[in-house]
C-alpha positions in Angstrom: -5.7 27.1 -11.8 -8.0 24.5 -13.9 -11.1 26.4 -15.2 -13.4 25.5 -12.3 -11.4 26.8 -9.5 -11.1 30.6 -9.0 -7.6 31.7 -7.6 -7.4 31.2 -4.1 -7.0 34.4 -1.7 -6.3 32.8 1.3 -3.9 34.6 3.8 -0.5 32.5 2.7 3.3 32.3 3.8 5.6 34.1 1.3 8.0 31.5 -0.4 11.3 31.8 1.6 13.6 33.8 -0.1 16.8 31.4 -0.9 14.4 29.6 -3.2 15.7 32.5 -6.3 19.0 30.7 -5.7 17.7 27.7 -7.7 17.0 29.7 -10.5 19.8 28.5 -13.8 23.3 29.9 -13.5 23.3 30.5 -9.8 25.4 28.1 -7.9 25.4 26.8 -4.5 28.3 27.1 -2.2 27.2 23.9 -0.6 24.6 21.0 -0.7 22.1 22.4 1.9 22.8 18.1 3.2 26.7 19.5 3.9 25.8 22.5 6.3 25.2 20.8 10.0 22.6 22.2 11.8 21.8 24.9 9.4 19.1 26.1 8.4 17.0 24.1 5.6 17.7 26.9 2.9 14.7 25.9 0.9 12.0 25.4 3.5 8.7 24.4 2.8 5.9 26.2 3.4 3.9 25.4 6.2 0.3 24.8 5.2 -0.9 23.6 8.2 -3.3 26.7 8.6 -4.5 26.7 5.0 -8.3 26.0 4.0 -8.2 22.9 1.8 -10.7 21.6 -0.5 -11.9 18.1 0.8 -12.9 16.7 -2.2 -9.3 17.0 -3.1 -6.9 15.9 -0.3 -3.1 16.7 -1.5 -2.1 12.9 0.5 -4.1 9.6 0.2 -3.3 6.3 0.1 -5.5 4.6 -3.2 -4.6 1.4 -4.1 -6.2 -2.5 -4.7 -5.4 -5.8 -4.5 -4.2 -8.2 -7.2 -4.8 -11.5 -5.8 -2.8 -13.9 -7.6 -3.5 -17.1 -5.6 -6.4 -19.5 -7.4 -5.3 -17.1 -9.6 -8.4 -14.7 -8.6 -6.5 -11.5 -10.6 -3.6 -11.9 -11.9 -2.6 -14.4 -13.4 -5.7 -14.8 -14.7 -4.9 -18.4 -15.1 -1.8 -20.4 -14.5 0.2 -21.6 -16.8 0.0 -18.4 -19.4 3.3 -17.4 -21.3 5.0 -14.4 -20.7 3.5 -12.5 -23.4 0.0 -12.7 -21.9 0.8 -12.0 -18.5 2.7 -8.5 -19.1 -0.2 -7.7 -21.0 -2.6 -8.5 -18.3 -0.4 -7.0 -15.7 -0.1 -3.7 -17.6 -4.0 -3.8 -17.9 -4.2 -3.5 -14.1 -2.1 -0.9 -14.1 -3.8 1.0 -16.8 -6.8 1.1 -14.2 -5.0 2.1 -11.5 -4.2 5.3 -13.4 -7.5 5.6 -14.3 -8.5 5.8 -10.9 -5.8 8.0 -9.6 -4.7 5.1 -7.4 -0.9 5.3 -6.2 -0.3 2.5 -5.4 -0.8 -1.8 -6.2 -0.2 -4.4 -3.0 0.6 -7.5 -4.8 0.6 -10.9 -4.0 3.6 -12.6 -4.8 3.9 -15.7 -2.0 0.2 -16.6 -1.7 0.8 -20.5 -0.4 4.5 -20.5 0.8 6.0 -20.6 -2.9 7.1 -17.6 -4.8 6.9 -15.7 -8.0 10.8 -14.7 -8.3 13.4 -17.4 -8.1 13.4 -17.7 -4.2 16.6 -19.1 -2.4 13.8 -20.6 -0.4 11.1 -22.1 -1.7 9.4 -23.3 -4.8 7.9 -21.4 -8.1 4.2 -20.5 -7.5 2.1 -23.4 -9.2 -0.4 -20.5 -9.3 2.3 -18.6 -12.1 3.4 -21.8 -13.7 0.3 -24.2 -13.7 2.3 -26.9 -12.0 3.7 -28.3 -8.9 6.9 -29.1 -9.7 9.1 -26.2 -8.8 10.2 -25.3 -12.2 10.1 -21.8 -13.4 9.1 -19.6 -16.2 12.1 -18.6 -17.3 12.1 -15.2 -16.5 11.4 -13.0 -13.4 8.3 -11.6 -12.6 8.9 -9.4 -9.8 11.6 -7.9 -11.5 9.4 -6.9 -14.3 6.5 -6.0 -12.2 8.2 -3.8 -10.0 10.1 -1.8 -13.0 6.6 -1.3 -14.7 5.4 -0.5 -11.9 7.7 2.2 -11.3 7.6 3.6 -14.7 4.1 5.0 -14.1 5.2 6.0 -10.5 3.2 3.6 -8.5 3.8 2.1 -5.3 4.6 -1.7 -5.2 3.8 -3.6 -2.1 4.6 -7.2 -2.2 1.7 -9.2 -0.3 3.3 -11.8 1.4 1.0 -14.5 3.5 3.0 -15.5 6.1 2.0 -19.1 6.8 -0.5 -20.8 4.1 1.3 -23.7 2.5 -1.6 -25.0 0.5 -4.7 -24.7 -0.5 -7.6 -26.9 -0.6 -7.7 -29.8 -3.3 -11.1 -28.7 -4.7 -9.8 -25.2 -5.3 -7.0 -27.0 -7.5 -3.9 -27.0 -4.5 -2.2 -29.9 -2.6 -5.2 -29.9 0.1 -3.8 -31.6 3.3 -1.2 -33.9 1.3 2.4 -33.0 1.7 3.1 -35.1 -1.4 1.7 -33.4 -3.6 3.7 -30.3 -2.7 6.5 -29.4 -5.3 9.4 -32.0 -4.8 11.8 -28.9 -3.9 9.4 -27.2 -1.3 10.6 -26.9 2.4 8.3 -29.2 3.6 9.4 -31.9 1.7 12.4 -31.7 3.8 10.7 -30.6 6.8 7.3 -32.6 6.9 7.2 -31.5 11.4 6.9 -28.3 10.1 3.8 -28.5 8.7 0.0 -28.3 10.1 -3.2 -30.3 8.0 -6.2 -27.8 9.0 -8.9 -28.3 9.6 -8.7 -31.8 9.6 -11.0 -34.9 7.4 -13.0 -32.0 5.1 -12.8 -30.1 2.1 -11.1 -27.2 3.1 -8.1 -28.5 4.4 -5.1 -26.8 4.0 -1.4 -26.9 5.4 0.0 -24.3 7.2 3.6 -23.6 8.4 3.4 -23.6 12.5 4.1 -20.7 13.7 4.9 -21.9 16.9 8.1 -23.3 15.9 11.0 -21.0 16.3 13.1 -22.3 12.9 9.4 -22.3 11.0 9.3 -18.3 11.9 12.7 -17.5 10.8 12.2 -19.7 7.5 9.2 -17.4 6.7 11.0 -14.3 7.7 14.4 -15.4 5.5 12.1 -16.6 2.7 10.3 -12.5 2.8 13.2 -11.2 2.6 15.0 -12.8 0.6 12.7 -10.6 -2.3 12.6 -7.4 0.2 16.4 -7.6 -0.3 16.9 -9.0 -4.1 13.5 -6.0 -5.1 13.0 -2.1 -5.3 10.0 -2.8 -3.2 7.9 -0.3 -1.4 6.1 -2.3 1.3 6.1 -5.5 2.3 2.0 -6.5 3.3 0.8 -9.4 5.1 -3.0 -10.7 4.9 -5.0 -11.5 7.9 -4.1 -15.3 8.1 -1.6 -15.9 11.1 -3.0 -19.0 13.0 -6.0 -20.2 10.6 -9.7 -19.3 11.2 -11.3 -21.9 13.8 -12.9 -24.4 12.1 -16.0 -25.7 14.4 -15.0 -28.2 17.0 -11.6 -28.7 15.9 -8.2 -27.3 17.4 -4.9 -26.1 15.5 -3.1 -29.6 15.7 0.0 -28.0 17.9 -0.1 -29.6 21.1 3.2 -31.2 21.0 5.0 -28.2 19.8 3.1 -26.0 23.3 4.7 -28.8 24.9 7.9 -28.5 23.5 8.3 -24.6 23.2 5.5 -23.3 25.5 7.4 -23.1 28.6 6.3 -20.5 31.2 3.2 -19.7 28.7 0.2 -20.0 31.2 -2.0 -20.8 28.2 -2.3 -21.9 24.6 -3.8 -18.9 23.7 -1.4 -16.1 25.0 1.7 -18.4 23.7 0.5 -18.5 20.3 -0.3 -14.9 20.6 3.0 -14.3 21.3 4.5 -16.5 18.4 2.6 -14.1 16.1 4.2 -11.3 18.0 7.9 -12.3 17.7 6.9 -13.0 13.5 5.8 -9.3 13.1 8.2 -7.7 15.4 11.0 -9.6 14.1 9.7 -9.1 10.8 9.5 -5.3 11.2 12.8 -4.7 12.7 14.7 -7.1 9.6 13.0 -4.6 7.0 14.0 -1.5 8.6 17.1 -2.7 9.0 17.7 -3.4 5.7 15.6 -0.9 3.7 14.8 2.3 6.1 12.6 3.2 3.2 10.3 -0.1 2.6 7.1 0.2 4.5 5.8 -3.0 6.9 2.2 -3.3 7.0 -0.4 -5.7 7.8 -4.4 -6.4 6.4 -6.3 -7.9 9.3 -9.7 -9.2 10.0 -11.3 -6.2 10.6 -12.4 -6.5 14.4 -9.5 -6.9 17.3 -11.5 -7.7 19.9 -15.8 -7.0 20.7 -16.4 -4.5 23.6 -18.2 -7.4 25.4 -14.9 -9.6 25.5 -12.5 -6.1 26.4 -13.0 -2.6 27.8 -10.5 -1.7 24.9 -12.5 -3.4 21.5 -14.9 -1.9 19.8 -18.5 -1.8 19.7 -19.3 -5.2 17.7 -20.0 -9.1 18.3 -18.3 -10.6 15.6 -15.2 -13.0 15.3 -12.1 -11.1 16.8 -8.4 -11.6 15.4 -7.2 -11.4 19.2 -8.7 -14.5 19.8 -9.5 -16.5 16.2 -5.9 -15.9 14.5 -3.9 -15.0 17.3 -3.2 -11.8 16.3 -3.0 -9.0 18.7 -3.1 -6.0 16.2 -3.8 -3.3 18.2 -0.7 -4.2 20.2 1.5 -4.1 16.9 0.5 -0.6 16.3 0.7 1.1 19.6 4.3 -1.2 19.4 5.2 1.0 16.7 6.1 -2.3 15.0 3.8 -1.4 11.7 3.9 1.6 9.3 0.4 1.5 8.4 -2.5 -1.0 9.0 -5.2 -2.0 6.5 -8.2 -3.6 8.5 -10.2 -5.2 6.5 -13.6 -3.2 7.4 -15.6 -5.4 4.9 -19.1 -4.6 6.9 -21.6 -2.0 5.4 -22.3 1.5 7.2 -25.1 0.2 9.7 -24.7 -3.6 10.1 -25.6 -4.4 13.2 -23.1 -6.8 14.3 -20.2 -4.8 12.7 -21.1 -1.6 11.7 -18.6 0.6 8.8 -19.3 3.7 10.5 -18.4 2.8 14.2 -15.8 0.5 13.6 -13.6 2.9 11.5 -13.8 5.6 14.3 -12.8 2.8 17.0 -9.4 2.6 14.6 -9.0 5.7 13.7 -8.7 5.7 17.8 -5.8 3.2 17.6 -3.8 4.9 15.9 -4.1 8.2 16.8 -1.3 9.4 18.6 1.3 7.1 16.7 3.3 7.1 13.2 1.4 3.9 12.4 -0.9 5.4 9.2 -4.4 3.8 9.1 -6.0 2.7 5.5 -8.8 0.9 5.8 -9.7 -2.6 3.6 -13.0 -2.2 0.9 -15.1 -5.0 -0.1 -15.6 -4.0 -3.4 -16.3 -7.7 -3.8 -19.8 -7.0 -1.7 -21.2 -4.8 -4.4 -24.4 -6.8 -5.8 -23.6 -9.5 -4.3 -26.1 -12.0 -3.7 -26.7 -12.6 0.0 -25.4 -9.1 1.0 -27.6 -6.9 3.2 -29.4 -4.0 1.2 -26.6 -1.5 1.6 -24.8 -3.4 -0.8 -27.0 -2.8 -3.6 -26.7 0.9 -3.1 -24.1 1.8 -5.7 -23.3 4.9 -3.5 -22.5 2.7 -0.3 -18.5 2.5 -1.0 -18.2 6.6 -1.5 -20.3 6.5 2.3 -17.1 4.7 3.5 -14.4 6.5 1.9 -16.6 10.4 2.7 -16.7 9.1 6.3 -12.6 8.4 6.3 -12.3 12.1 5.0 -14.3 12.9 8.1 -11.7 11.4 10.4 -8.0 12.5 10.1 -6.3 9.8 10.8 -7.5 7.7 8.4 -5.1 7.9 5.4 -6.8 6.2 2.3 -8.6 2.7 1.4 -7.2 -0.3 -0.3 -9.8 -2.0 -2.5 -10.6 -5.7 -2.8 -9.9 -7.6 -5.4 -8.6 -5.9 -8.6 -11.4 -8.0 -10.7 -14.6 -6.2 -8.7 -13.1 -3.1 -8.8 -12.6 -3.4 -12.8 -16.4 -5.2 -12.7 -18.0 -2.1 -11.8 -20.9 -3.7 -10.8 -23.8 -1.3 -10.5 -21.6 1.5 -11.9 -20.0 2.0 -8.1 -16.5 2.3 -9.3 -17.7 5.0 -11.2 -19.4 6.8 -9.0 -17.1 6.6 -6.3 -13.8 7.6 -8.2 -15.8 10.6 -10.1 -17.0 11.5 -6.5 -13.4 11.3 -4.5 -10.8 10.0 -7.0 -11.0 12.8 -9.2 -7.7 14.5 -8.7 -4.5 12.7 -8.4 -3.2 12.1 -4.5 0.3 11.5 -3.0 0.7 9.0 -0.5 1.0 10.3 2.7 4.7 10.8 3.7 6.7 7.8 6.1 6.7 9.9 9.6 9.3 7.5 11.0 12.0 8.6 8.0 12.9 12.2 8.8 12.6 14.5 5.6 16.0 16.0 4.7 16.4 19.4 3.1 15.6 18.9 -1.4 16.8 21.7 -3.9 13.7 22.5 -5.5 13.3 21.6 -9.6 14.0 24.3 -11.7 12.1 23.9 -14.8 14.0 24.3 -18.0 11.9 23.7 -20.8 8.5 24.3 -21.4 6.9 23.7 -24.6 3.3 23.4 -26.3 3.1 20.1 -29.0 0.8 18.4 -30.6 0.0 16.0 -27.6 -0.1 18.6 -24.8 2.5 20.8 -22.8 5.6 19.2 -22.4 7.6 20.1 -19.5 11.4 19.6 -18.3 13.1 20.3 -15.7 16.4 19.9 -13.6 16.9 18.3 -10.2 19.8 18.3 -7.6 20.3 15.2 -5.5 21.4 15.4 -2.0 24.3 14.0 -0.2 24.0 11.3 2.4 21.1 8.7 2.2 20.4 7.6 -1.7 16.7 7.9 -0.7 16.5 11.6 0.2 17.4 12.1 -3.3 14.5 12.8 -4.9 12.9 9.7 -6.6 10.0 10.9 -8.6 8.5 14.8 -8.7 4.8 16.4 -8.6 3.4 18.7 -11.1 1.1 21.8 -10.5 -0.6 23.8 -13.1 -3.2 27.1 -12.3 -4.5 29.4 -14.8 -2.9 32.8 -15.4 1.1 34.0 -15.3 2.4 34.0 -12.0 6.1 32.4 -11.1 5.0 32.4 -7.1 2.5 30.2 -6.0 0.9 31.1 -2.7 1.6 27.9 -0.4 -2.3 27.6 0.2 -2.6 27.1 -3.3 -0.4 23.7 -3.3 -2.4 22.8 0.0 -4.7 20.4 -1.7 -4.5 18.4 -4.6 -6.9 21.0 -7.0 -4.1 22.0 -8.8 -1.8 18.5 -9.1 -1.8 17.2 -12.8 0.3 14.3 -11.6 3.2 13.0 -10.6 6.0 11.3 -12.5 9.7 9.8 -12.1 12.6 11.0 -14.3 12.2 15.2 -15.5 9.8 15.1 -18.0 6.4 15.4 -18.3 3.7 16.1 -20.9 0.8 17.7 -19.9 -2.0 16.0 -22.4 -5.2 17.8 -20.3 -3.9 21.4 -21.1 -6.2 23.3 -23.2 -5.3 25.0 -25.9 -5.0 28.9 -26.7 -5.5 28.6 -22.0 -2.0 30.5 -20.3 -1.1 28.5 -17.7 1.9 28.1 -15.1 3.7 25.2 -13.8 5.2 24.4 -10.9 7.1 21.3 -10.1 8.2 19.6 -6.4 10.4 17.0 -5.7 9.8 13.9 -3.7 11.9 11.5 -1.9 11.5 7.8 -2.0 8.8 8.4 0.9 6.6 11.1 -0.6 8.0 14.2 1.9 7.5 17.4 -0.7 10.2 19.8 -1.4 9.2 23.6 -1.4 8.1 24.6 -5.1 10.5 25.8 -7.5 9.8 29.2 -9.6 6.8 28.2 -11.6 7.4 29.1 -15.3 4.3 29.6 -17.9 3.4 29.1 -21.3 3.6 31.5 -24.0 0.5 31.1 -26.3 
């Protein structure tokens, strides 16, 4: 137990009694994975019933987003050597710890180009500072994802979908497929591309999604690093079909024409386009890598109660209708593994109010295995123009204390990386002290079964000068490489006792942290304190082994 928390004396499960045969020198007769509708010899405890703390939920998803195109976060300008942007890169990371995030969704295809050498399309001019398809020399991704891993964070790669440029005044090719690299697709395939919206400075190209070849591209181009990377979810933004600009249409009339037979309207055959990209999209990743999650970020509102029985209680633009983007379809589909709306409205605002909206999800998904986060504006805080709420520096711990209050909601992912780091009015502060105190798991992938783990037994356990070092041993399974166990959790209570009560593992008061590979070193035990450790496994999709015999320190 940490000093501040008494020993709790809640009525618990006794540890199932096989778990003494993972103590050293006994030996299995078989992998528990071997014996066929057997018993799990090493259940775990069921903690359903326990009384948790909720300031420290065991499972929540914390993460942000590192934008990378206009280079927003990372890179912090194009063009920088490699040096610089592993040092950057690892700087994000170091805050991600300090928060007790566990998890980074990074954007690694912002404008149809990509930061790993793609079979399909260009190097990001955003990476490289130019245009002309060349790359750096060595692979980002690669690197990202390992160092990403080494601290045991989740890597999502953000992928958007269909944006091929951006405007000329923010620096990208604007409208002019010219001045796209001289290798990118649509310099081969200029019908495949969309100027929108048309004669102003925010034009942009876009891939159409309403050709058939275009959505296979995409989908070959995403998983081309989904298959070539250790990722752990693939992410899409909220852009699909672009955001209406006023008086003007998506230029795809000839291609309704040409693929829109037996579509009554427009509208319900572009939504469908955008259907086939994320059902399509979800079933290729599965397919391939059971373990990767698919999600998607959209614009927070599906459709306005006014407009639908079904949306929810506000009157502002609605994905359904704007982007084409039926969302609430792709969850009760069961095509997504979570969902990230991006609820960027304060608690109270009248045409999309935080605390109504989040409840109207919550709804959604309630009921399926698709696992709700919801999308912070962090980016709001102070800033000018923003309704009052947003100069409270306690607003963004309102939103995440009223997720806690609804179950389904599984965590928050925080935009961008560079206002969480600002800090602006000391809100990241407040809100991590407040509800990022204690580290968190992700919450577990419902839609991969958990399969039987031998719990760690630790081996070594040892005071130095930097803290309590820990080591232990772990079996792997047979069958699937990912129900071996991929990275492990660490517990530590006051006192001498080998047998934690499952209640006491309920919550996440007594997680130190988690980490991949067997060792660990404790650097926030006190000294001359008697503690005991006790150390879980976890497979590639966060389902917990039952704990293995805790062992203490010897002062």
């Amino acid at each position: 137990m940490s000093p501040s928390l008494p020993r709790r004396t809640f009525t618990a499960l006794a540890l199932a009694a096989p778990l003494t045969a993972a103590l050293p020198g006994v030996a299995f007769a078989e992998e528990p994975s071997t014996l066929a509708g057997a018993p799990d010899p090493f259940p775990v405890p069921d903690t359903s019933s326990c009384e948790v703390d909720p300031a420290t939920p065991k499972r929540e998803f914390r993460a942000m987003w590192i934008a990378s195109v206009v280079n927003i976060d990372w890179p912090r300008a194009a063009g920088l050597d490699e040096q610089s942007l592993k040092a950057d890169y690892r700087a994000w990371l170091d805050l991600a710890e300090k928060l007790n995030h566990n998890a980074v969704v990074v954007q690694i295809r912002p404008t149809a180009d990509a930061f790993w050498p793609s079979a399909y399309e260009p190097w990001s001019e955003w990476l490289t500072g130019k245009r002309d398809g060349v790359g750096p020399g060595w692979d980002p991704v690669a690197w990202m994802v390992a160092e990403t891993h080494a601290r045991n964070l989740e890597f999502h790669a953000w992928f958007n979908p269909y944006r091929v440029s951006m405007p000329a005044v923010s620096g990208g090719a604007g409208g002019d497929v010219t001045k796209l690299a001289p290798n990118h697709p649509v310099q081969q395939h200029p019908d495949w591309a969309v100027a929108y919206p048309v004669g102003n400075a925010s034009t942009r190209l876009y891939y159409n999604p309403g050709i058939p070849e275009v959505r296979a591209f995409v989908q070959d181009a995403i998983m081309d690093a989904v298959t070539k990377y250790d990722l752990d979810g693939v992410h899409f933004d909220d852009y699909f079909y672009p955001y209406p600009a006023s008086g003007q249409d998506f230029g795809d009339e000839a291609t309704f024409a040409a693929h829109g037979a037996g579509w009554a309207t427009k509208a319900d055959w572009r939504r469908n386009n955008i259907d086939l990209l994320i059902q399509e999209m979800s079933q290729k990743v599965r397919e391939a890598k059971p373990w990767v999650k698919f999600g998607v970020s959209p614009f927070g509102i599906w459709r306005n109660k006014a407009a639908d029985p079904l949306g929810s209680e506000t009157n502002g633009t609605q994905s359904y209708d704007a982007n084409f983007a039926d969302t609430r379809k792709w969850v009760k589909e069961g095509w997504l593994d979570y969902i990230v709306p991006q609820v960027y409205w304060n608690i109270g605002f009248a045409v999309a109010d935080y605390g109504k909206l989040v409840p109207w999800w919550a709804d959604v998904v309630a009921g399926t295995q698709c696992q709700l986060y919801i999308g912070q504006a962090d980016y709001k805080i102070s800033a000018a123009g923003q309704p009052a709420a947003w100069f409270d520096p306690a607003e963004m711990g309102k939103h995440i204390a009223l997720n806690r209050s609804l179950p389904e909601v599984d965590g928050s992912i925080h935009f961008s990386a560079k206002d969480v780091k600002a800090n602006r009015l000391g809100a990241t502060d407040l809100y991590a002290a407040a509800y990022y105190s204690r580290p968190s798991l992700p919450p577990a992938l419902e839609r991969v079964a958990a399969k039987p783990m031998i719990p760690p037994v630790i081996t070594h356990l040892r005071r130095e000068a930097g803290g309590v070092r820990l080591q232990w041993l772990a079996p792997g399974n047979e069958g699937r490489p990912f129900d071996d166990p991929t990275s492990f959790a660490i517990y530590r209570y006051e006192g001498r006792d080998p047998l934690p009560e499952p209640c006491d593992l309920a919550d996440a008061a007594l997680l130190v942290g988690t980490v991949r590979g067997t060792s660990y070193l404790d650097t926030t035990a006190v000294a001359g304190t008697a503690y005991t450790y006790v150390v879980t496994a976890l497979d590639r999709v966060w389902h917990e082994s039952a704990p293995g015999i805790g062992r203490f320190t010897i002062n």
